[in-house]
N, C-alpha and C positions, 0 to 999 in steps of 0.2 A: 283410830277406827279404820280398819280397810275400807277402801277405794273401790267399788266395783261396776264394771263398765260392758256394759252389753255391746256390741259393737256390731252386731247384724238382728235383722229383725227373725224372732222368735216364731216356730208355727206352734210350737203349744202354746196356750194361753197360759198353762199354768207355768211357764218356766220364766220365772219374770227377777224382778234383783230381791225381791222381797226373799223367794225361795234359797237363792242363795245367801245371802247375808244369815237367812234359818242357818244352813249350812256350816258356815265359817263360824258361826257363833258357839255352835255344838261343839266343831272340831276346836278350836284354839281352847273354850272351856277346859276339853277333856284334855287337850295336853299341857294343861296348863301357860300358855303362850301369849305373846299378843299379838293385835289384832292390827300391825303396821305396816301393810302390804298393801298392795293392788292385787284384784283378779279379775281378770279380760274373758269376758267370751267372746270367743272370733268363728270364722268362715275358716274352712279349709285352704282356702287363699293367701287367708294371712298366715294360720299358721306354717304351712310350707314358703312361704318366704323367710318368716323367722327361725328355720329351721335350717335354712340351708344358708342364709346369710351369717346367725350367730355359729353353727354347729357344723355348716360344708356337706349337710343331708338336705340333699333334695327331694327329700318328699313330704309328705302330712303326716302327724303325729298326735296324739288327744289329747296331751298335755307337756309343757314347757313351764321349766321355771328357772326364773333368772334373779339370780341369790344375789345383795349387796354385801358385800365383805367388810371386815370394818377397816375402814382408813385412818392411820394413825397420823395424821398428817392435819387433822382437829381435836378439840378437847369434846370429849361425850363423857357427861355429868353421869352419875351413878342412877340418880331419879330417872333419867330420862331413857326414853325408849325407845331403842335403837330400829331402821328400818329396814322390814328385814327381804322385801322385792318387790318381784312381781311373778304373778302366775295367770298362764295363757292358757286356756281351756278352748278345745275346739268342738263345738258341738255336733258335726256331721260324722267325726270320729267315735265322739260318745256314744250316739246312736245303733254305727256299724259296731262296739264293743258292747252293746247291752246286745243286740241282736245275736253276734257272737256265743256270748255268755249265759243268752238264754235269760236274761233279769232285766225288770224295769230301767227306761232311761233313767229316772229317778236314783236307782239305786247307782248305778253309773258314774252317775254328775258327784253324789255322793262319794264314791270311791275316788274318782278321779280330784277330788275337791282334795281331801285328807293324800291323796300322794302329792300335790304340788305341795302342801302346806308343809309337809314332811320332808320333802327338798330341801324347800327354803330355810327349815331348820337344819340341815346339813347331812341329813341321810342321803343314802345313796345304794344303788343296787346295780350286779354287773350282770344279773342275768334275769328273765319276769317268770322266775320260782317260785311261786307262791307258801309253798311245802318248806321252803328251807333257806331261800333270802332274809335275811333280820328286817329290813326295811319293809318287806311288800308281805312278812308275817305279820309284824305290829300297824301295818294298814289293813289288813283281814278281820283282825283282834277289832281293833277302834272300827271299820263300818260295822262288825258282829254287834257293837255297845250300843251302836246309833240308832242302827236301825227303828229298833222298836222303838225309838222317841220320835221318827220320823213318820211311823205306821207304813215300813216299807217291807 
């Protein structure tokens, strides 16, 4: 079961861990995945440290995710399920990209939720093409699916 950890206090009321865990639950469903992660919401603060700490960018970013690789250097059972990070979510980023984008914070957290998950599973994208990236189409696709289960 993912790990999800608020880590600064919240001005919506409704943005609470109950909304996320909705979230993560849709998304890992739809990609058929599990659920062996952590997801942080952080401050601006934290995230720009862990960005210029792990990454050498100094600045704020809305989302990080830091993929566990597998180490062959133990035995991992065929049953068992392997874990697959952690994903940093920054909410004062989120905000400024829904205001951006012109769509619900909601929808946002949402989008932003299925791009760290889609990291962590090993996607990857060199440019934020939305048109023609394979990674940031099939995160288009899967919030397009969501949505209306979310009533967004």
């Amino acid at each position: 079961m993912f790990d999800i950890n608020i880590e600064i206090e919240l001005k919506e009321p409704q943005l609470n861990e109950a909304l996320f865990e909705n979230y993560l639950n849709l998304i890992t469903q739809a990609l058929e995945v599990g659920d062996n992660f952590s997801f942080n919401v952080v401050s601006e603060d934290v995230i720009k440290n862990l960005n210029n700490e792990y990454r050498a960018k100094d600045e704020s970013t809305d989302v990080l995710t830091f993929r566990l690789e597998d180490d062959d250097s133990f035995p991992v059972f065929e049953e068992e399920e392997k874990e697959l990070g952690d994903i940093f979510l920054c909410i004062e980023k989120a905000q400024e990209n829904a205001n951006s984008f012109g769509v619900s914070l909601e929808e946002e957290l949402l989008r932003l939720s299925i791009h760290g998950v889609l990291h962590l599973l090993g996607y990857d994208h060199a440019t934020n093409d939305f048109t023609t990236e394979p990674m940031l189409v099939k995160q288009e696709a899967l919030l397009l699916s969501l949505k209306p289960k979310l009533s967004l």
